[in-house]
C-alpha positions as CSV (number, residue, x, y, z in Angstrom):
1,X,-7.7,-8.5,13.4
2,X,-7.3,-7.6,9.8
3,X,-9.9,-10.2,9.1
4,X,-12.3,-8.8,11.6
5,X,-11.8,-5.3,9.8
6,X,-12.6,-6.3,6.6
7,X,-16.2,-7.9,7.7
8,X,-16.1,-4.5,9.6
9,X,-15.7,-2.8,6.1
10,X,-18.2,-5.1,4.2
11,X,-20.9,-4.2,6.4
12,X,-20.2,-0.6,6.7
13,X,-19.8,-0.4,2.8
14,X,-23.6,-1.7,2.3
15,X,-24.8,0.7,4.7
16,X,-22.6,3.7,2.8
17,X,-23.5,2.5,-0.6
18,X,-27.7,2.1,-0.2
19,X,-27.7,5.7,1.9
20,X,-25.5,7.2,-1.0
21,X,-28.0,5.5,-3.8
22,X,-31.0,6.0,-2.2
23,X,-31.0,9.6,-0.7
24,X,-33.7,11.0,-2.9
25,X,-36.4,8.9,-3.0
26,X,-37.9,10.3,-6.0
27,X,-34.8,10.3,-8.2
28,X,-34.1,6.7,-9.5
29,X,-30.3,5.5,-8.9
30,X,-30.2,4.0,-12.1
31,X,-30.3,7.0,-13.6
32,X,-27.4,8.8,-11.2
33,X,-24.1,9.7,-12.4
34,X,-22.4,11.5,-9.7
35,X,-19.3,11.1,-8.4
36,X,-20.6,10.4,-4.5
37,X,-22.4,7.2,-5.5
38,X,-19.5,6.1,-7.9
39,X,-16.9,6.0,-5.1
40,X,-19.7,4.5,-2.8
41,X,-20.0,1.5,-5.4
42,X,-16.5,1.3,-5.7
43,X,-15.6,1.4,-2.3
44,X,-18.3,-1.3,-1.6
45,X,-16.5,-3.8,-4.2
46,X,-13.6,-2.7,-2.4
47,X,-14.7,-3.8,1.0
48,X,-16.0,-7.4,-0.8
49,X,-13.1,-8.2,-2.6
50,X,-11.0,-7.3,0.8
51,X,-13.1,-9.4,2.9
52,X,-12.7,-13.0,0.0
53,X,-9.1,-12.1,-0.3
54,X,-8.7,-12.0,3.6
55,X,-10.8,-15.4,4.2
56,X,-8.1,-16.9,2.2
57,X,-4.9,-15.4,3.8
58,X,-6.3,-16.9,7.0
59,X,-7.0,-20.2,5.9
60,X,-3.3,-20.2,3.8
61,X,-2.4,-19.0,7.5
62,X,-4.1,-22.1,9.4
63,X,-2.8,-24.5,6.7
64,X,0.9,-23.0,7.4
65,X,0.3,-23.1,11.0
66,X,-0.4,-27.2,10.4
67,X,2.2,-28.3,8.4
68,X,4.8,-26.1,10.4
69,X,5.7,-26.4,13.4
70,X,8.1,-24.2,14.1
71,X,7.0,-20.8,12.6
72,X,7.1,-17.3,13.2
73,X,4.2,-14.6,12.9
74,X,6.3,-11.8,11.9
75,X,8.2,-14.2,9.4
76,X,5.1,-14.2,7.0
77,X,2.9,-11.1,8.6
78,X,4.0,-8.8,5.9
79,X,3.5,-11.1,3.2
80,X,0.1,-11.5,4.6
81,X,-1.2,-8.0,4.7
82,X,0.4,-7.5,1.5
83,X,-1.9,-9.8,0.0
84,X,-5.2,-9.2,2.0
85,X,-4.9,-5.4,0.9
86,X,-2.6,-5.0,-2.0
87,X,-4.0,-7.6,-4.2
88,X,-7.8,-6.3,-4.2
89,X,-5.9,-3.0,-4.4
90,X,-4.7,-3.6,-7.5
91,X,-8.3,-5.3,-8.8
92,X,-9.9,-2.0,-8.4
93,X,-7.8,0.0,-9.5
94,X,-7.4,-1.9,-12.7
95,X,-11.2,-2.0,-12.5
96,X,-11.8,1.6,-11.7
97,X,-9.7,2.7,-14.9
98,X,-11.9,0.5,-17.3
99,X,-14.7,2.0,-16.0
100,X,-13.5,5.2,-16.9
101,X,-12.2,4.8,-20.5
102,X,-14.8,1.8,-21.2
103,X,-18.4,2.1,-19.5
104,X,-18.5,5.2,-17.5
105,X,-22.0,5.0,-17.0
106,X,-24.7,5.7,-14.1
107,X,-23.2,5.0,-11.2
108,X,-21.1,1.8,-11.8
109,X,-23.3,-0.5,-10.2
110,X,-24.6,-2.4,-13.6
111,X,-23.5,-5.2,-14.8
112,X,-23.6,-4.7,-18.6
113,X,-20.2,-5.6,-19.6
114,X,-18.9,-9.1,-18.8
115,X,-15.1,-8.3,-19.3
116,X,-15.7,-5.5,-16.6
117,X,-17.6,-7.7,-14.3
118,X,-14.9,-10.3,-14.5
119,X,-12.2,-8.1,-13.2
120,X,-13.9,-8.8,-9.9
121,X,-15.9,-11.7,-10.1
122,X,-12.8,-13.7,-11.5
123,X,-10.5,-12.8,-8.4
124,X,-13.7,-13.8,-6.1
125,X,-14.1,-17.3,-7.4
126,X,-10.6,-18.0,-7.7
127,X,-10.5,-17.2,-3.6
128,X,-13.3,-18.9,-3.0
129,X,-11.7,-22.2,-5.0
130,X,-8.9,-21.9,-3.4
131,X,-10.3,-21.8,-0.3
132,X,-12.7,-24.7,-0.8
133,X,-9.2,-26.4,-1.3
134,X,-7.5,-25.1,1.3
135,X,-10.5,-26.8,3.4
136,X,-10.6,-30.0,2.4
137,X,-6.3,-30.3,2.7
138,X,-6.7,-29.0,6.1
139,X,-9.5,-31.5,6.8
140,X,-7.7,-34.1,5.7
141,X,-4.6,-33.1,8.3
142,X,-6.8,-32.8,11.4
143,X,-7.8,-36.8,10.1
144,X,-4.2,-37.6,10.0
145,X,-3.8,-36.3,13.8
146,X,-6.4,-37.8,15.1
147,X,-5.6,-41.6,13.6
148,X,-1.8,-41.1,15.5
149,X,-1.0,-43.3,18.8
150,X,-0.7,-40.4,20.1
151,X,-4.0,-39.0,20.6
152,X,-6.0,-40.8,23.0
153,X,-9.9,-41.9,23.1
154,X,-12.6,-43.5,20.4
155,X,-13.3,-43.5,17.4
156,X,-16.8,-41.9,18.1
157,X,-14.6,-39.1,20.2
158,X,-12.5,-38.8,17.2
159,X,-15.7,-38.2,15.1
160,X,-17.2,-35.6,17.0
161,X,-14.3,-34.1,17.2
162,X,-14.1,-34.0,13.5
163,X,-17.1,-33.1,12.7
164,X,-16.7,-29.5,15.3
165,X,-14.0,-28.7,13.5
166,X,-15.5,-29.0,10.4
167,X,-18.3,-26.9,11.3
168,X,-16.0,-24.5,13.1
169,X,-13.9,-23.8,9.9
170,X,-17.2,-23.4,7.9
171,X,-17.6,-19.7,8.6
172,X,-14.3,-18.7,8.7
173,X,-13.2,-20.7,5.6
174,X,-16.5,-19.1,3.5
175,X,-17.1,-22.1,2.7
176,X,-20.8,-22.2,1.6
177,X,-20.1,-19.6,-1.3
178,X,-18.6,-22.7,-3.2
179,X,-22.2,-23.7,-3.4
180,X,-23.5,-21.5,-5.8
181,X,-20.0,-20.1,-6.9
182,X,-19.8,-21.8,-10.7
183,X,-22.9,-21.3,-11.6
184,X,-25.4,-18.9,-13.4
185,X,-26.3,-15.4,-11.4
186,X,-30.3,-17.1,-12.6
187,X,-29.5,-20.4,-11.0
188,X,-31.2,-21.0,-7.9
189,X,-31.8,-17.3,-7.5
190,X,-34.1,-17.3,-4.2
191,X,-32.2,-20.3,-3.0
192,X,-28.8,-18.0,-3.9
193,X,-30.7,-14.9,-2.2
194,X,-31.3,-16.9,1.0
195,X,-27.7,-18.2,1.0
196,X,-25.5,-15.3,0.3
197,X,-27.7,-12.7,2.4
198,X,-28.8,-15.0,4.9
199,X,-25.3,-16.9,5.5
200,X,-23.2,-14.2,4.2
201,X,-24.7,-11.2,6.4
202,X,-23.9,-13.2,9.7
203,X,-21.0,-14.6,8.5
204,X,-18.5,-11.9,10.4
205,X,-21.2,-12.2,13.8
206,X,-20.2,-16.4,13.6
207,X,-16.7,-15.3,13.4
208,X,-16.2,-13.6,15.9
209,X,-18.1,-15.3,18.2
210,X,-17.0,-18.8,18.0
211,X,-13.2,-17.4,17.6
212,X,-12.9,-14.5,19.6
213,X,-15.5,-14.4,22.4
214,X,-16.2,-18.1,22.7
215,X,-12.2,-18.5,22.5
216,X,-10.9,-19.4,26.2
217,X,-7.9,-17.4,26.0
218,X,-9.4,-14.4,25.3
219,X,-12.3,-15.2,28.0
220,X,-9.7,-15.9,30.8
221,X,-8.0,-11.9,29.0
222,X,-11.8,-10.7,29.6
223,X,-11.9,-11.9,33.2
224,X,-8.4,-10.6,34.1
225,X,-9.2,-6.9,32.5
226,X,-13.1,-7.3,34.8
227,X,-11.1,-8.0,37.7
228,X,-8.4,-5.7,37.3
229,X,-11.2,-3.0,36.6
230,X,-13.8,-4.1,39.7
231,X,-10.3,-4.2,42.1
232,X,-9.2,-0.4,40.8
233,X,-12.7,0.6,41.4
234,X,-12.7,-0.4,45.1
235,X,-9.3,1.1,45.9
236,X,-10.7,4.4,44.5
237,X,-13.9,3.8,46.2
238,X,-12.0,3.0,49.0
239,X,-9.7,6.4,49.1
240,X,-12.5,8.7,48.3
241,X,-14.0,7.3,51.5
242,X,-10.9,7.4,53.2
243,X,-10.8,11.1,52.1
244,X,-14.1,12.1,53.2
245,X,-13.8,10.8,56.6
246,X,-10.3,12.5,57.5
247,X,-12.1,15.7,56.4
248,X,-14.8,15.8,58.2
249,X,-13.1,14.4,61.5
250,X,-12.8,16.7,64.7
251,X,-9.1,15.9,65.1
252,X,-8.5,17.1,61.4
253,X,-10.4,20.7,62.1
254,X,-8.4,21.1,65.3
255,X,-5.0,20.8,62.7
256,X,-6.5,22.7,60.2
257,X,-7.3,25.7,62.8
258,X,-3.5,24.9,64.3
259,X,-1.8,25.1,61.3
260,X,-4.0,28.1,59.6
261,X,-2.9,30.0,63.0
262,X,0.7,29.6,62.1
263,X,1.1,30.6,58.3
264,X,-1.5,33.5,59.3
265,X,0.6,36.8,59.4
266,X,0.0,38.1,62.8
267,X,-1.4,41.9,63.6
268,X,1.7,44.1,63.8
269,X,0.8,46.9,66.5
270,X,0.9,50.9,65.6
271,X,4.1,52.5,66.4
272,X,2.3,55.6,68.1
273,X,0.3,53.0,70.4
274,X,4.1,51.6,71.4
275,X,5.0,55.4,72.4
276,X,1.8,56.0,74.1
277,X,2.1,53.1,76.5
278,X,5.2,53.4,76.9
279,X,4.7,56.5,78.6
């Protein structure tokens, strides 16, 4: 879920930041200082950093989740969201501050200084390394299962098998940033463009579509919430018709006419029309 929110956050940050930079079309956003575009830029490194440092709490999390057994969410949970939004927390605000006391100019989003563009590129490729590492271990433990006794089938079986999961943890491990991660921004830079946008855009889409809606448990959730929906609409559908019909039955006006006859207050009778018949 938090993972999911931080792609949610990436994406929304790009929109934020071009609308912020590029409001007036004749005014050119290099030249803008304001505050408005600043906290745009800031909240879109923000939204990056959270979205690395979350790739690599969930593959930590699926390495844990291998080599334990035996473990509890809430054991680590804390630990983890700690991590996914108090560490890049703490990268921008260290980053913000030199901004402001060193190279407080246009609206943050050059890249003049290198010590100020390390403060969040260095975090980023140690994720990314990390994760590329991360990878290959857990690679190398879905091997290990499948050579025991205890998992049936072929070696081809075994292979394919391999090879989906491989593919599977691509996307959620980030691992084609390792591509172009170590080398110069002017290295391969339509080859980089076509790979970061390209990859990285849909990245969050892959996600949640191999792990969330192609996931059978949450399919077979989907299914029970349709059917639970589709069976509440027919009983009200049901008792609106039920309603309708009692209404407009002939035995229900007769009751209605009975029983508005007895809570009716009946016409009392003058007293001088008593005395006159009476005599």
């Amino acid at each position: 879920m938090h993972l999911f929110v931080s792609f949610i956050l990436r994406a929304t940050a790009v929109f934020t930041k071009d609308a912020v930079l590029f409001a007036d079309e004749n005014m050119d956003h290099c030249l803008m200082s304001t505050v408005a575009c600043k906290v745009a830029v800031a909240f879109f490194q923000f939204s990056i950093l959270a979205n690395f440092f979350w790739l690599l709490v969930e593959g930590i999390y699926l390495q844990t989740l291998l080599l334990l057994t035996f473990v509890s969410d809430k054991q680590y949970v804390w630990w983890f969201i700690l991590a996914g939004w108090g560490a890049p927390t703490v990268v921008m605000s260290a980053w913000i501050v030199t901004r402001i006391y060193r190279e407080n100019t246009g609206c943050w989003d050059d890249d003049e200084n290198g010590m100020v563009l390390w403060i969040i590129q260095g975090p980023i490729l140690l994720t990314i390394l990390v994760n590329f590492i991360i990878f290959v271990n857990v690679i190398r433990i879905l091997v290990q299962k499948l050579k025991t006794p205890e998992v049936g089938g072929s070696h081809s079986s075994h292979f394919v098998r391999l090879a989906k999961s491989t593919l599977l943890l691509i996307p959620l491990f980030g691992v084609h940033y390792i591509v172009f991660a170590f080398f110069p921004e002017s290295t391969g830079l339509e080859a980089r463009l076509y790979m970061e946008l390209g990859l990285g855009s849909f990245q969050g889409f892959v996600v949640a579509l191999l792990y969330c809606f192609l996931n059978g448990e949450v399919q077979a959730e989907l299914k029970k919430r349709l059917c639970k929906w589709q069976y509440q609409e027919y009983l009200n559908f049901t008792y609106r018709k039920r309603t309708v019909s009692r209404e407009n039955s002939p035995i229900n006006y007769v009751t209605q006419l009975s029983l508005l006859e007895k809570i009716s207050p009946k016409k009392k009778t003058p007293k001088y029309q008593n005395g006159m018949s009476s005599v």
